[in-house]
C-alpha positions as CSV (number, residue, x, y, z in Angstrom):
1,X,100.6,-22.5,-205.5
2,X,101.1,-24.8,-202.5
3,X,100.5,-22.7,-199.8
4,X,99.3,-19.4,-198.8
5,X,99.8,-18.4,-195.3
6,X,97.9,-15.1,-193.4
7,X,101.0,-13.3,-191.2
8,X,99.5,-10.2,-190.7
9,X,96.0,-8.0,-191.6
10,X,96.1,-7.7,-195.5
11,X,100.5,-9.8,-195.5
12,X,100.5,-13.4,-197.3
13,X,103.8,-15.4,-197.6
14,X,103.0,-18.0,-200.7
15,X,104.9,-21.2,-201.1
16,X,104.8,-22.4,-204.5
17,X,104.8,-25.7,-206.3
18,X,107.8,-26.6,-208.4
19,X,107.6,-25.4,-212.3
20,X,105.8,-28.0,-214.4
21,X,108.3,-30.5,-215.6
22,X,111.6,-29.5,-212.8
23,X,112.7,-31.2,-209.8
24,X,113.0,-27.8,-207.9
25,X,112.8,-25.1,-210.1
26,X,110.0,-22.1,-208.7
27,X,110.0,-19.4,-211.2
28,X,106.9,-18.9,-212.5
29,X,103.8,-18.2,-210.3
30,X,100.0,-17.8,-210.5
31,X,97.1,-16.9,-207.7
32,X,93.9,-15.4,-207.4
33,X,93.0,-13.3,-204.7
34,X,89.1,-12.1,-204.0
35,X,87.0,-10.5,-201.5
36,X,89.6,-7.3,-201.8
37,X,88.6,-4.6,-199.9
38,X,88.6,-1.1,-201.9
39,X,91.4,1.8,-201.1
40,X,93.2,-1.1,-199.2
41,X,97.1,-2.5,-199.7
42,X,98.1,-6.3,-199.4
43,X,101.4,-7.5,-199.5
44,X,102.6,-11.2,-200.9
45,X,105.8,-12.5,-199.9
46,X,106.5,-15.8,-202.4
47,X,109.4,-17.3,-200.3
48,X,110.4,-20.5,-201.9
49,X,112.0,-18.6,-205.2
50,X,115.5,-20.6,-206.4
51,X,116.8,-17.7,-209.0
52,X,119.9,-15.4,-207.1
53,X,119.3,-12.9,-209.3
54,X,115.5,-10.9,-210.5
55,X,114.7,-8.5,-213.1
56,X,112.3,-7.4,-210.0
57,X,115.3,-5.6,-208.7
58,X,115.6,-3.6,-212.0
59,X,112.2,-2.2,-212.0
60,X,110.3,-5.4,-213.4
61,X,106.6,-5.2,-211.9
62,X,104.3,-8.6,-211.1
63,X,101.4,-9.0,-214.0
64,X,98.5,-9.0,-212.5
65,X,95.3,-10.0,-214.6
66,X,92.3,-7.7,-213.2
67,X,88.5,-9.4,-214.0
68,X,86.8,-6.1,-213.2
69,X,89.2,-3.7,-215.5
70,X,89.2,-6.6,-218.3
71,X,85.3,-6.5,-218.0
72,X,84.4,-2.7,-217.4
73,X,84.2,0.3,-219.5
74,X,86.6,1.7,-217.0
75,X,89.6,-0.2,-217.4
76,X,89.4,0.1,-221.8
77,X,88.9,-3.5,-221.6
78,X,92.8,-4.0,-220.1
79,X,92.6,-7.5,-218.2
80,X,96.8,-7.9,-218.2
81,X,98.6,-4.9,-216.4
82,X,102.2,-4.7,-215.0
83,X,101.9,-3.5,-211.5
84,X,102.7,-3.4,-207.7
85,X,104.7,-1.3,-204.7
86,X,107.8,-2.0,-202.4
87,X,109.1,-4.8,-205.3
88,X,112.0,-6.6,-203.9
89,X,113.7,-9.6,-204.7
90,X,116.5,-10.8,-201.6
91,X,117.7,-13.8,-200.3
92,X,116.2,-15.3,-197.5
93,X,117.1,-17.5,-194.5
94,X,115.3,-20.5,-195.8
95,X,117.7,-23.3,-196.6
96,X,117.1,-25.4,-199.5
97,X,117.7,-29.2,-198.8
98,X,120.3,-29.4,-202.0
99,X,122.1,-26.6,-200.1
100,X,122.0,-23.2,-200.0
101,X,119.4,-20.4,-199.7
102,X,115.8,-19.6,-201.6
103,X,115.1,-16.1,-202.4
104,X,111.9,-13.9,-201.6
105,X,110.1,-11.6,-203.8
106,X,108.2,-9.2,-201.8
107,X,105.5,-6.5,-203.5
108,X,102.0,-4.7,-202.2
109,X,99.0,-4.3,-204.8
């Protein structure tokens, strides 16, 4: 991750670094998030995305890794879960310097 940046009351936009080993490739992506509020929604928009196409917009949800779920008799010791809300994937109006457009994907947990 780069950069995470507050635009609204529970809405990040994230800005990732370049994949390990690329010039400008920003496929893969990996945060933590804590001090969650219970019964509450938050949305992440990663913006910088280079891919014009996204199993995202055929029903592929985020994995999210959950410490509490992974660590309590509640979640059957399940840490790794597929998950999320309003999942999009969309070109953006962000220009990329080599030309042409990044992509945003878009989902609330």
């Amino acid at each position: 991750m780069r950069r995470a940046v507050k635009i609204g009351e529970n809405e990040y936009n994230l800005i990732l670094k370049y994949d390990h080993n690329t010039t400008a490739y920003t496929q893969w992506y990996y945060f933590k998030i804590n001090n969650t509020r219970k019964h509450t929604t938050y949305k992440f928009n990663i913006v910088n995305l280079v891919k014009p196409e996204s199993s995202y917009n055929q029903g592929m949800k985020p994995l999210i890794y959950s410490k509490k779920d992974a660590e309590s008799g509640e979640g059957q010791g399940i840490g790794w879960f597929r998950a999320g809300q309003n999942i999009c994937y969309f070109q953006n109006s962000l220009k990329k310097k080599a030309g042409g457009f990044y992509y945003t994907l878009t989902f609330q947990v």
